[in-house]
LOKOL-791885 format. One record per residue (C-alpha): residue number from 1; residue in one letter; x, y, z. Coordinates in steps of 0.001 Angstrom, whole numbers. Layout:
<nodes>
<NUM,A,<X,Y,Z>>;
...
</nodes>
This chain:
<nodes>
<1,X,<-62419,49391,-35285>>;
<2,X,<-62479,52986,-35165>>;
<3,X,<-60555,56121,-35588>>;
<4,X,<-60111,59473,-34651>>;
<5,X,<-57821,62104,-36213>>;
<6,X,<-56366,64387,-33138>>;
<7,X,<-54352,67690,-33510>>;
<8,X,<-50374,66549,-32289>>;
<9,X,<-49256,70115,-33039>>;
<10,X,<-48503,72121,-30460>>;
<11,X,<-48938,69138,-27874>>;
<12,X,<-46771,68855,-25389>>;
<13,X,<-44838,65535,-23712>>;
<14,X,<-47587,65414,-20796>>;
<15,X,<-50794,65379,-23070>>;
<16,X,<-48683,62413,-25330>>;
<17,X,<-48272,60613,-22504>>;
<18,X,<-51951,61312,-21159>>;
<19,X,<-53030,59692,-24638>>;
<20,X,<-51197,56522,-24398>>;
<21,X,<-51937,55959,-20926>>;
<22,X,<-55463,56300,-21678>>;
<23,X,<-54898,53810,-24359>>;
<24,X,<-53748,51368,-21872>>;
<25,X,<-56729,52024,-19332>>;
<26,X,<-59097,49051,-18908>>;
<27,X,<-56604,46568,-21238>>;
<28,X,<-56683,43828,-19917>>;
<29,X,<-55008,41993,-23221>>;
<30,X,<-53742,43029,-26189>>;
<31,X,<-51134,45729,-27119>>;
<32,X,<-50502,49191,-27532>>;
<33,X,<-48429,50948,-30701>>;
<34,X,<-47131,54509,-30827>>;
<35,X,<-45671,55237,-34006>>;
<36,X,<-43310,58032,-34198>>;
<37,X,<-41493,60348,-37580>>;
<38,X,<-39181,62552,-37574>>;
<39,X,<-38698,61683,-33430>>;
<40,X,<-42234,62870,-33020>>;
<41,X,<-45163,60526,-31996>>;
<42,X,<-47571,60518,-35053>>;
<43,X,<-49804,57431,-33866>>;
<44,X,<-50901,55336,-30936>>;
<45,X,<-53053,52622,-31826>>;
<46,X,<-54381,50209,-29466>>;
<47,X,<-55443,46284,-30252>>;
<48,X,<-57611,44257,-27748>>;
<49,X,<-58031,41029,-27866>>;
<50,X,<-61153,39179,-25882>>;
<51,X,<-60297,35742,-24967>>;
<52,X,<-63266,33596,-24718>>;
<53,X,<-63371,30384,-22128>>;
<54,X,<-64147,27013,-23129>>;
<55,X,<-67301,25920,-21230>>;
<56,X,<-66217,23370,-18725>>;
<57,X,<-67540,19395,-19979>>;
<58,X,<-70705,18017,-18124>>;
<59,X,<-70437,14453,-16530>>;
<60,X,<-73554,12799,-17373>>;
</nodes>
């Protein structure tokens, strides 16, 4: 997993909500957190999940 440290000062409600809807692009499971202090969001941090399927059984 990786992060990336991005200026919030001086950003307005449109470029927070720009961020967390690029954080929910492409997801197809998993979740999205936005943390927020002081009524500010400080955080968003996203968690996919890949579900693998079980190879269907052979009849022999």
């Amino acid at each position: 997993m990786s992060a990336s440290l991005r200026s919030v000062e001086g950003q307005d409600e449109a470029s927070i909500l720009r961020e967390i809807q690029s954080a929910l692009l492409g997801l197809r499971f998993g979740s999205v957190e936005i943390t927020v202090h002081n009524g500010q969001v400080v955080q968003i941090e996203r968690k996919e999940k890949f579900r693998l399927q079980q190879p269907t059984p052979r009849n022999s």
